[in-house]
PAPA-811512 format. One record per residue: residue in one letter; chain; x, z, y of N, C-alpha, C in turn. Coordinates in nm, 3 decimals. Example, Ala and Ser with C-alpha at 12.3 -4.5 7.8 and 13.67 -1.06 7.14 Angstrom:
<pts>
> r,c,npx,npz,npy,capx,capz,capy,cpx,cpz,cpy
> A,A,1.319,0.780,-0.569,1.230,0.780,-0.450,1.320,0.780,-0.330
> S,A,1.285,0.708,-0.225,1.367,0.714,-0.106,1.290,0.787,0.003
</pts>
This chain:
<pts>
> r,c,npx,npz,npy,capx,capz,capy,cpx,cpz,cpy
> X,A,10.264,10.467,6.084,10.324,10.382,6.188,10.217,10.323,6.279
> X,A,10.066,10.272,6.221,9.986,10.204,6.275,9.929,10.347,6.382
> X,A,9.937,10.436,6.321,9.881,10.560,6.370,9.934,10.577,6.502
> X,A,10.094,10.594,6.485,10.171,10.605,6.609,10.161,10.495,6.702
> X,A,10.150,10.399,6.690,10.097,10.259,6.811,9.952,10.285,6.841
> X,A,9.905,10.295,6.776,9.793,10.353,6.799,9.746,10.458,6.957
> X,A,9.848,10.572,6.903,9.867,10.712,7.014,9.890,10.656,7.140
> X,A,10.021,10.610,7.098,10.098,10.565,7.214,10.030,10.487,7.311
> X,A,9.960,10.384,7.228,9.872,10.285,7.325,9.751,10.380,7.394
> X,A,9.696,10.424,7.386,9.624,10.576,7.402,9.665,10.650,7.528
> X,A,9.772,10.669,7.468,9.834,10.793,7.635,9.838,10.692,7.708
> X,A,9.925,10.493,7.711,9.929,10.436,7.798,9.809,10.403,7.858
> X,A,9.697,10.399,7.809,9.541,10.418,7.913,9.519,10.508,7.978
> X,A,9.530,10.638,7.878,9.478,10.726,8.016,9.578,10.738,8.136
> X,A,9.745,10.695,8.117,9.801,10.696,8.297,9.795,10.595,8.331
> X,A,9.730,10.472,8.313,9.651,10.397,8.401,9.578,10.476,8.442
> X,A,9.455,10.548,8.377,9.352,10.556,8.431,9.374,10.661,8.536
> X,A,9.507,10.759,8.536,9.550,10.854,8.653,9.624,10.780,8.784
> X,A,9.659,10.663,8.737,9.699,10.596,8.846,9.580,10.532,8.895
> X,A,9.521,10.459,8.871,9.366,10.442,8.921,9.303,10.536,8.997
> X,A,9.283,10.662,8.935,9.210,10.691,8.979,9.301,10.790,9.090
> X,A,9.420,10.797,9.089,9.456,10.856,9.220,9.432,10.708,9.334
> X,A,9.457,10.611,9.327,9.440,10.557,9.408,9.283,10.484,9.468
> X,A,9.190,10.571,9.401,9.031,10.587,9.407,8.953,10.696,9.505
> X,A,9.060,10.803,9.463,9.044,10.945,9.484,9.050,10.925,9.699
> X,A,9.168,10.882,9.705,9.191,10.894,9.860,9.184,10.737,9.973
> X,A,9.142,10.585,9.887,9.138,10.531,9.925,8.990,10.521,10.020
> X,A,8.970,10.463,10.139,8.896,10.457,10.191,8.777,10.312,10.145
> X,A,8.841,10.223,10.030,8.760,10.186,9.902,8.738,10.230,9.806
> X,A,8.655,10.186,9.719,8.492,10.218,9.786,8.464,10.314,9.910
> X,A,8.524,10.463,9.889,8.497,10.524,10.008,8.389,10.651,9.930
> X,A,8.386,10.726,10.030,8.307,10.880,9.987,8.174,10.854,10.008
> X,A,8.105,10.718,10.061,7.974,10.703,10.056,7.917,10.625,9.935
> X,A,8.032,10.595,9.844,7.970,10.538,9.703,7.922,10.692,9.543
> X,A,7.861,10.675,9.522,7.840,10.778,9.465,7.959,10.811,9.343
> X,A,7.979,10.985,9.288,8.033,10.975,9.223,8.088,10.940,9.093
> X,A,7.959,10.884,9.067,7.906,10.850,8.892,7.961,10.701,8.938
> X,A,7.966,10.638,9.034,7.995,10.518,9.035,8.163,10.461,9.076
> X,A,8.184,10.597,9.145,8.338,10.586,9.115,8.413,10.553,9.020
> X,A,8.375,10.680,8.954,8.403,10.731,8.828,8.427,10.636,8.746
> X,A,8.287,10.523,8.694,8.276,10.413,8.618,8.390,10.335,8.654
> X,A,8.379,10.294,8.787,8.464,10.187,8.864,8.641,10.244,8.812
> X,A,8.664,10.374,8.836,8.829,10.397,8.741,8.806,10.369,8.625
> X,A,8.739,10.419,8.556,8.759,10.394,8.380,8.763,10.249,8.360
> X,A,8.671,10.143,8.435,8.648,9.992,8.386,8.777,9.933,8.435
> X,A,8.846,9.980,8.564,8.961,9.932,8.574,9.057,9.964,8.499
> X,A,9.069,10.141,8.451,9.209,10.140,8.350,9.197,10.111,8.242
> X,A,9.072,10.102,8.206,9.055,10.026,8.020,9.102,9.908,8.024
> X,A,9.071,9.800,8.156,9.119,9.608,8.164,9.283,9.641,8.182
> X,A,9.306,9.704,8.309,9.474,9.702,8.325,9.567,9.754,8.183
> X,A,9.447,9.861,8.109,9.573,9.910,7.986,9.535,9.789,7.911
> X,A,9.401,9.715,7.888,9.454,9.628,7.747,9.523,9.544,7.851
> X,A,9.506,9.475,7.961,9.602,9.339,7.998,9.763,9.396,7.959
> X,A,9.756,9.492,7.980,9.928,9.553,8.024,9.998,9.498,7.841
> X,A,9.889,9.568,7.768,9.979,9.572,7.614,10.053,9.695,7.594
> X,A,10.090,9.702,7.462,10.162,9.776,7.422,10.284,9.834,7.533
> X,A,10.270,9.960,7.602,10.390,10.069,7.691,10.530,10.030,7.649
> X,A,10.602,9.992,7.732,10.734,10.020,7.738,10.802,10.107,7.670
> X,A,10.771,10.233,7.714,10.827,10.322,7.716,10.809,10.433,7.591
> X,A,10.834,10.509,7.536,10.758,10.554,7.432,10.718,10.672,7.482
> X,A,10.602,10.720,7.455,10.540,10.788,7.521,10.440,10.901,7.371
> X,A,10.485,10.995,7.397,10.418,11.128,7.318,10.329,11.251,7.372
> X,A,10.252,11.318,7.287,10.191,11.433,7.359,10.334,11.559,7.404
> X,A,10.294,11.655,7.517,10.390,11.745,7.529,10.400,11.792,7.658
> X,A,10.443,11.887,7.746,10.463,11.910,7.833,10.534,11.820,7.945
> X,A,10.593,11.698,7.922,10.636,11.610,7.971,10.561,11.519,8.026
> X,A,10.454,11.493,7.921,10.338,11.380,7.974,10.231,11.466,8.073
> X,A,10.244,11.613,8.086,10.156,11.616,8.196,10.231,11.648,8.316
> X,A,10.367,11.583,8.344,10.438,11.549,8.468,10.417,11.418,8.484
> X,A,10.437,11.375,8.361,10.431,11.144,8.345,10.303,11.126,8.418
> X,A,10.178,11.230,8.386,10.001,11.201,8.472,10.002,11.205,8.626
> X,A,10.121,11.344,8.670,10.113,11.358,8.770,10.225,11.256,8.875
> X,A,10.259,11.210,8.789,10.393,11.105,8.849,10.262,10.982,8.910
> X,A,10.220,10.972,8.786,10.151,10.809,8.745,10.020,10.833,8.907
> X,A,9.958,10.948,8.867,9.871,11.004,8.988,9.916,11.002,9.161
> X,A,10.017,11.016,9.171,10.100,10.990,9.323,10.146,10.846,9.343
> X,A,10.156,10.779,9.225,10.153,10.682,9.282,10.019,10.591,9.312
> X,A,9.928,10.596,9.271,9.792,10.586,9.311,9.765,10.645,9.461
> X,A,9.780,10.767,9.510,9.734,10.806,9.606,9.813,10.688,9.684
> X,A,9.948,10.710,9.686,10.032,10.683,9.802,9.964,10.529,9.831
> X,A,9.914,10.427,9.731,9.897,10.321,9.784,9.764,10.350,9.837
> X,A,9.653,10.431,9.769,9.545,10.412,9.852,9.517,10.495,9.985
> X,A,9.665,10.555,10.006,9.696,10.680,10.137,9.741,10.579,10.207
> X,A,9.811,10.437,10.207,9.854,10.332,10.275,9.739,10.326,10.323
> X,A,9.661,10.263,10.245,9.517,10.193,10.312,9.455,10.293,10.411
> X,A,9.396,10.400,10.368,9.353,10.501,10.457,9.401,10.545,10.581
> X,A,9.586,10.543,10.601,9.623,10.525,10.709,9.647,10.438,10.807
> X,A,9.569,10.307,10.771,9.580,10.203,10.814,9.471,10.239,10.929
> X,A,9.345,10.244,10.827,9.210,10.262,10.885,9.186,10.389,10.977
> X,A,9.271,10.493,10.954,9.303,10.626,11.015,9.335,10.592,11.192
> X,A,9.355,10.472,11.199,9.387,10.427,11.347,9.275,10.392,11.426
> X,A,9.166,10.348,11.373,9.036,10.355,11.396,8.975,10.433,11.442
> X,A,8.995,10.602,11.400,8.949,10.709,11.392,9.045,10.760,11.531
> X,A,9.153,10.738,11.507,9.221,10.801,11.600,9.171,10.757,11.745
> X,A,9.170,10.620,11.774,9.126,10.568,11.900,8.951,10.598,11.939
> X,A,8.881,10.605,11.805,8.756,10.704,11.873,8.801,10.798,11.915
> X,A,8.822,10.855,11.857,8.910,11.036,11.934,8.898,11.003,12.038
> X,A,8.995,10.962,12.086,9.085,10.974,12.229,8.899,10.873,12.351
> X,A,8.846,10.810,12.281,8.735,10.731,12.388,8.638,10.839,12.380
> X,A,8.624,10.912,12.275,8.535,11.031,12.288,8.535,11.156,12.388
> X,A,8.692,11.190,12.411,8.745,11.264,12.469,8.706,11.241,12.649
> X,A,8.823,11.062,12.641,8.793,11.054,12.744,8.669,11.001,12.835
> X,A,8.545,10.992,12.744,8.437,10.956,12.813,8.295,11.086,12.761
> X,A,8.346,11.194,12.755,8.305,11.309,12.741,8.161,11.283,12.601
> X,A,8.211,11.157,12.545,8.114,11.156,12.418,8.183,11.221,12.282
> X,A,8.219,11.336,12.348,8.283,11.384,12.187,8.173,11.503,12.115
> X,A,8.055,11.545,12.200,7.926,11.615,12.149,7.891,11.530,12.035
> X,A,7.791,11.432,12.057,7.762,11.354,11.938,7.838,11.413,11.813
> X,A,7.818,11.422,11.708,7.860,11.423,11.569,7.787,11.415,11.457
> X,A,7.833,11.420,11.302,7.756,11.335,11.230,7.873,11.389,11.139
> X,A,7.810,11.363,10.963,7.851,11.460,10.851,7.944,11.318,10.796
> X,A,8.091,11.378,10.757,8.151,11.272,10.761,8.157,11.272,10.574
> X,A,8.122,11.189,10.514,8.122,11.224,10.322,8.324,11.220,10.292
> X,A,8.393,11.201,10.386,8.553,11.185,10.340,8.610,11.305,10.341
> X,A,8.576,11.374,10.456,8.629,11.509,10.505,8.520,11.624,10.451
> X,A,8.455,11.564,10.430,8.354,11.696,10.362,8.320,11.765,10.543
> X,A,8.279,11.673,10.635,8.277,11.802,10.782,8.219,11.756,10.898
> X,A,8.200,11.749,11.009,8.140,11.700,11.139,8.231,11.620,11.166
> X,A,8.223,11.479,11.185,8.311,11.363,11.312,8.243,11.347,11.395
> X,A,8.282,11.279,11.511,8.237,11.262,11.640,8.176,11.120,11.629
> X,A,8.094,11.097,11.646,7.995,10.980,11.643,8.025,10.829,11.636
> X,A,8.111,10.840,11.780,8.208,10.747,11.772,8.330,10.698,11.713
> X,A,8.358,10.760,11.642,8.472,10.789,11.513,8.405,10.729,11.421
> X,A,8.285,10.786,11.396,8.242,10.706,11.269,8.195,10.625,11.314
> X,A,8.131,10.567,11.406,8.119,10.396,11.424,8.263,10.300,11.463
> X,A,8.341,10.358,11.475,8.487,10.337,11.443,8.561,10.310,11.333
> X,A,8.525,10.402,11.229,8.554,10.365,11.091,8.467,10.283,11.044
> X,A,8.339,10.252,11.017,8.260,10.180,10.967,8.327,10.052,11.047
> X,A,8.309,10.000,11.099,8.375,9.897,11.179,8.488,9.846,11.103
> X,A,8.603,9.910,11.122,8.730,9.895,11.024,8.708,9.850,10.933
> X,A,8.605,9.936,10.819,8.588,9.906,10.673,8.553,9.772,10.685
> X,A,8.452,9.791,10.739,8.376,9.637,10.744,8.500,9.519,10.778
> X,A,8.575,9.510,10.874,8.645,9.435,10.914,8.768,9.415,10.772
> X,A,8.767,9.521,10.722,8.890,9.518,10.622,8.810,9.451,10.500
> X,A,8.698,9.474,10.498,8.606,9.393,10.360,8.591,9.225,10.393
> X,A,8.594,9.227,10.541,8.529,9.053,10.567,8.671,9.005,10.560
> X,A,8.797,9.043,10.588,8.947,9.014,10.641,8.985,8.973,10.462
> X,A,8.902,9.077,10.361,8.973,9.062,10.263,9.104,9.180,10.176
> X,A,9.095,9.254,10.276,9.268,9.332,10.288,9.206,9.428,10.185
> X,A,9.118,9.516,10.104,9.095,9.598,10.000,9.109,9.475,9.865
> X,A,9.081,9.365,9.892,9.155,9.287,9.729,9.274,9.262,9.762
> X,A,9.346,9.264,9.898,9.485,9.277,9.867,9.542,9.393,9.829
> X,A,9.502,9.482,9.880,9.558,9.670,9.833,9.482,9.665,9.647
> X,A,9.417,9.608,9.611,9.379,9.634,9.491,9.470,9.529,9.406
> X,A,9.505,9.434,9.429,9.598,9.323,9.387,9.720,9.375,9.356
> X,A,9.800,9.482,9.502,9.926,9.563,9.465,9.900,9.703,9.396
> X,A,9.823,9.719,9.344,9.771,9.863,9.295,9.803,9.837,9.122
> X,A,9.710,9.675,9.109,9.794,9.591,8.949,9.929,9.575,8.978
> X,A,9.980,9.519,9.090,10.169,9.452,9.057,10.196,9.603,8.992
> X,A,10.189,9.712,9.092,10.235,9.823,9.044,10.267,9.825,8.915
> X,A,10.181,9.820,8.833,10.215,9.838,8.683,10.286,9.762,8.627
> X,A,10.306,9.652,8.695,10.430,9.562,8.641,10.544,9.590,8.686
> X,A,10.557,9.659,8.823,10.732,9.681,8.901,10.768,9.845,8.872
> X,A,10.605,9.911,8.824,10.680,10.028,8.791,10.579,10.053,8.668
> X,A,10.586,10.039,8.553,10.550,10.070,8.419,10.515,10.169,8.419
> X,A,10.396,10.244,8.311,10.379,10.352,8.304,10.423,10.456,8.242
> X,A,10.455,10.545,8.260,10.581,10.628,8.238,10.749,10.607,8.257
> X,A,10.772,10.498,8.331,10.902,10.466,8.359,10.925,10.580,8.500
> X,A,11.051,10.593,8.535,11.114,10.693,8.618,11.031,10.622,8.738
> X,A,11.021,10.702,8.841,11.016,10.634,9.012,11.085,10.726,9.141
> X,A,11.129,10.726,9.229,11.205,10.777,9.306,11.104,10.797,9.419
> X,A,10.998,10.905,9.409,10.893,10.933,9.495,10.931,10.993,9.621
> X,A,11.039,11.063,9.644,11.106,11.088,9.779,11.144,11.008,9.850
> X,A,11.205,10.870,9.824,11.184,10.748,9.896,11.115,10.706,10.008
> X,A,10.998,10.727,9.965,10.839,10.657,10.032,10.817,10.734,10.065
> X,A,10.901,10.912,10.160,10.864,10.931,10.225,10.893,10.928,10.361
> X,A,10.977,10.915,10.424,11.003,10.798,10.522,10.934,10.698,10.605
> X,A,10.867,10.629,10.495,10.805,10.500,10.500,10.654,10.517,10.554
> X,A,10.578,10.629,10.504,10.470,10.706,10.509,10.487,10.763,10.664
> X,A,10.623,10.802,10.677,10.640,10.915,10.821,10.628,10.817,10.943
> X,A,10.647,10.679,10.932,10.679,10.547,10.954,10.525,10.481,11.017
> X,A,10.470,10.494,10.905,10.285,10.428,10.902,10.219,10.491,10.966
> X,A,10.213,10.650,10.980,10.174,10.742,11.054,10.179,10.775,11.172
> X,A,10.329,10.762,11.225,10.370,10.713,11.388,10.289,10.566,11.408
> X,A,10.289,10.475,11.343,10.237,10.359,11.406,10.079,10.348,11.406
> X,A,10.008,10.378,11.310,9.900,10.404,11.319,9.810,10.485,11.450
> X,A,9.904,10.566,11.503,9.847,10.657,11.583,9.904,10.570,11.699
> X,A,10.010,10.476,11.757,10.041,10.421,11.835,9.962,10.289,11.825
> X,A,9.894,10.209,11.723,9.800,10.119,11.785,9.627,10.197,11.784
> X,A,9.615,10.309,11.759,9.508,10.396,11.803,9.501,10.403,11.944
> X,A,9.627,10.449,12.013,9.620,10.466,12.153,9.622,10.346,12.224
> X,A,9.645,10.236,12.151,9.697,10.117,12.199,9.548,10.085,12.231
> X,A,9.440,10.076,12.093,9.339,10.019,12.158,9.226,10.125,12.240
> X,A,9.261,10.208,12.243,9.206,10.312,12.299,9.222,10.267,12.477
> X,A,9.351,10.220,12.529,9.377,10.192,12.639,9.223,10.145,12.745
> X,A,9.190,10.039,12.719,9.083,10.031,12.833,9.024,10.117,12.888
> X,A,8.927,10.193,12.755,8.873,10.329,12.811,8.919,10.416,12.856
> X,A,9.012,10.485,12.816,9.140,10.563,12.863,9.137,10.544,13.013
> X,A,9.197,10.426,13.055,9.224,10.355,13.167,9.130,10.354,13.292
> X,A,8.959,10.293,13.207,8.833,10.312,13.324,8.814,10.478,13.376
> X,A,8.816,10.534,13.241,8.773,10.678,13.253,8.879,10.754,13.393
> X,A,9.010,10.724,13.329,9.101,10.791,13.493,9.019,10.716,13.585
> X,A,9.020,10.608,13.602,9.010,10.574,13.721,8.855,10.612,13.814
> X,A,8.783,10.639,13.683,8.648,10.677,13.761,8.641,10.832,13.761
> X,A,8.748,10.939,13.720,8.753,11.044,13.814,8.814,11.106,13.888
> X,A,8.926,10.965,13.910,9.002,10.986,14.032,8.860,10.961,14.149
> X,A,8.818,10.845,14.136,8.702,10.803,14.212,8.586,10.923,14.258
> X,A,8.575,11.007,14.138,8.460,11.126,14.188,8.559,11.255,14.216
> X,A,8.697,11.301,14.210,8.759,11.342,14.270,8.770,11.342,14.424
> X,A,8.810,11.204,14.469,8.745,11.170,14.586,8.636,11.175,14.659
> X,A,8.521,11.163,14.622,8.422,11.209,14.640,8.366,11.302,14.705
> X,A,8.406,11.416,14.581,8.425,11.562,14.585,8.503,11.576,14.704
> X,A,8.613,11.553,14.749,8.680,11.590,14.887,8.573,11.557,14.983
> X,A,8.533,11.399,14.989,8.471,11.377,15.115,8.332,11.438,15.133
> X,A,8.302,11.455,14.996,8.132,11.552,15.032,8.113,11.643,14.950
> X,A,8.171,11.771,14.944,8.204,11.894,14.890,8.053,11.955,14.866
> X,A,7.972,11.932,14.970,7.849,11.979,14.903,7.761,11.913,14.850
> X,A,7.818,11.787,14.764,7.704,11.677,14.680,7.796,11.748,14.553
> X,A,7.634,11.773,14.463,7.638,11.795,14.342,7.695,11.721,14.244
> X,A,7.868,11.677,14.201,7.893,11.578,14.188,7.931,11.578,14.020
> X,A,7.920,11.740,14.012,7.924,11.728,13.854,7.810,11.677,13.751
> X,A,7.723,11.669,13.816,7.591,11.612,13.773,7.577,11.502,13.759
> X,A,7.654,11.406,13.840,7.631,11.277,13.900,7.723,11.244,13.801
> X,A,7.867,11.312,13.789,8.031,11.252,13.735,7.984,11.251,13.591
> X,A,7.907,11.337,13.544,7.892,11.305,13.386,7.795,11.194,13.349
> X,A,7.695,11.171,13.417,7.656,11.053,13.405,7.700,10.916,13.420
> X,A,7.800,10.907,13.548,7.853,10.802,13.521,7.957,10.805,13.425
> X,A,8.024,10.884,13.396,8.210,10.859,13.319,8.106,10.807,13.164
> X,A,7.980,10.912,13.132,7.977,10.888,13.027,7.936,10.704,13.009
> X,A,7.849,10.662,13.102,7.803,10.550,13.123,7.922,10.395,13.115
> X,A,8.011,10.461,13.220,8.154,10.363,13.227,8.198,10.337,13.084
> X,A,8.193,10.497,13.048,8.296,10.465,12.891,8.216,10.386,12.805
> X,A,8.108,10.429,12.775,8.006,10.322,12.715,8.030,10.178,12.722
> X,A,8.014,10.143,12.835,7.997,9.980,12.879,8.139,9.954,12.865
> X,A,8.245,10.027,12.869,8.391,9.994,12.835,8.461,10.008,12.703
> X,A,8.382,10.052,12.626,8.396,10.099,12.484,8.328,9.943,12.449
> X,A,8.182,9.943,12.483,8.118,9.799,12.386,8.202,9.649,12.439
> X,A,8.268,9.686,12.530,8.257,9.544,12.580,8.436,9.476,12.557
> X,A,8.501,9.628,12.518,8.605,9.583,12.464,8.625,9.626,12.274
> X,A,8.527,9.572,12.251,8.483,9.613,12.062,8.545,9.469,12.028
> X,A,8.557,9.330,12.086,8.596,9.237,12.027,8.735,9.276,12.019
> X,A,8.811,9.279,12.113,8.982,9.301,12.169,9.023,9.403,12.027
> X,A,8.919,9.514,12.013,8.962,9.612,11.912,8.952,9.600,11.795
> X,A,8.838,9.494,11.764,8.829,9.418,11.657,8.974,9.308,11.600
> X,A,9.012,9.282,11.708,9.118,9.144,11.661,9.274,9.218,11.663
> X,A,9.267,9.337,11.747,9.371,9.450,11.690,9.370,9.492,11.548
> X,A,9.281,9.561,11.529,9.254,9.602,11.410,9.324,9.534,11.284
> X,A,9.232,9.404,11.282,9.276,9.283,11.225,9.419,9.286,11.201
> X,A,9.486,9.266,11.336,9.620,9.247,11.318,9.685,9.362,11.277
> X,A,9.675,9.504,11.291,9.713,9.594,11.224,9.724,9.565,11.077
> X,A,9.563,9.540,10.989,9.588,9.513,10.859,9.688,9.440,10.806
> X,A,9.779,9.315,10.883,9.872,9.241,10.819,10.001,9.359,10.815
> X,A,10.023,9.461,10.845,10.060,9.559,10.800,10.095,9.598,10.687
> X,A,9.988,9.592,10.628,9.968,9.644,10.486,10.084,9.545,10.342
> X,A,10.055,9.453,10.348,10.152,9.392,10.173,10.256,9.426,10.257
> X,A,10.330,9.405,10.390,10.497,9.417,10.408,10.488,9.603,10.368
> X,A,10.390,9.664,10.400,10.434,9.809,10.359,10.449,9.837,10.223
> X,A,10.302,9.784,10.152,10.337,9.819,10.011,10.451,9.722,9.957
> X,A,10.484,9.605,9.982,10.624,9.558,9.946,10.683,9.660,9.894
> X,A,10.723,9.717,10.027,10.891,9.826,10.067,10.888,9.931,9.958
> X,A,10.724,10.001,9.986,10.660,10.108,9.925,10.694,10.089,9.746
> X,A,10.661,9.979,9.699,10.728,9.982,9.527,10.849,9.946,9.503
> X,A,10.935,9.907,9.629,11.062,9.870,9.575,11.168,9.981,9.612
> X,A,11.106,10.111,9.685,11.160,10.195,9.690,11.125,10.341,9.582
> X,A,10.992,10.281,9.520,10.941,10.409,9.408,11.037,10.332,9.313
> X,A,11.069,10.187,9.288,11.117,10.154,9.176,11.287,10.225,9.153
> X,A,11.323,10.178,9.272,11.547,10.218,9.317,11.519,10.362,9.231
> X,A,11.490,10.407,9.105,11.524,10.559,9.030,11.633,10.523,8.953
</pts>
């Protein structure tokens, strides 16, 4: 009997530790610039505290072909909260895009450790930014705060209704990319207007070398319009993150409705 509490308590660590560590795996905390040995540590020290705080599983729980659906259950729900966070910060990225584009700084690039691939320069001083802002704001001990409720509103190995939250996801994703463009606007905005300006130009003096001239300034404009609206995008940002607990709210009370 001691044997069997024993087990049981057993399997209930390691799907902590798959819920952990899915929500390790894709969160943009720590992030792909912490090493992997230190990840790694960082899941196990969390699902060893969350399984003893938790106690003895609900649910009864055995070896079998069942429990390696219960890992992969326990594992999605990890991502999805730390896929919240990431799409939060994903808006960051998006509005470099679009200032890269439109101020012809999308050459620059640089080895991104998330994507395993080249980002555009400004993207990643875009994301770094975010992080940072989301570390000083506080908002990764709130996503880590609902990452514990979790285990209290949805137990480990209890049912969850993972088709739900997807919706909700389809939801974060439209908006994310709509306050991307949102703060993207200034630059966006200077950039038309300064080649409507060398458009003009070009009409009135067809033989001034103006492509020479137009890349120096657009790239220059976007610059000085990129740094000088970094506060405005900063206090967006910000306000984006209050985003986050009303999502994961919704997000466990719709994995819970099984």
């Amino acid at each position: 009997m001691v044997a069997t509490g024993i087990l049981e308590y057993t399997i209930a660590v390691a799907l902590v530790f798959c819920r952990v560590s899915g929500f390790l795996v894709i969160s943009p905390f720590p992030g792909a610039w912490v090493p992997k040995e230190a990840r790694a540590t960082l899941a196990l020290a969390l699902g060893l505290t969350i399984g003893v705080l938790l106690g003895p599983p609900r649910a009864q729980l055995t070896f079998g072909l069942d429990l390696v659906l219960v890992a992969a259950r326990e594992a999605t729900v990890g991502l999805m909260i730390g896929g919240a966070f990431r799409l939060v910060i994903i808006a960051a990225e998006f509005m470099a895009s679009l200032v890269s584009q439109a101020s012809w700084l999308s050459a620059p690039s640089s080895m991104n450790p998330d994507f395993g691939g080249q980002t555009q320069a400004t993207a990643q001083i875009a994301i770094l930014l975010a992080l940072l802002l989301a570390l000083a704001t506080g908002t990764h001990r709130t996503v880590l705060a609902y990452l514990i409720e979790s285990f209290r509103i949805l137990p480990v190995g209890s049912e969850m209704n993972l088709g739900a939250a997807i919706p909700s996801f389809l939801a974060l994703v439209g908006r994310s990319f709509d306050v991307g463009m949102s703060l993207a606007l200034p630059v966006l905005g200077v950039s038309l207007a300064v080649q409507a300006a060398l458009a003009l130009v070009s009409r009135v003096a067809p033989n001034l070398q103006i492509f020479s001239i137009g890349f120096a300034v657009l790239v220059a404009s976007g610059l000085i319009t990129f740094m000088a609206s970094l506060p405005s995008m900063a206090e967006g940002m910000i306000g984006y993150f209050q985003v986050l607990p009303g999502f994961l709210d919704d997000l466990l009370m719709r994995l819970s409705e099984a």
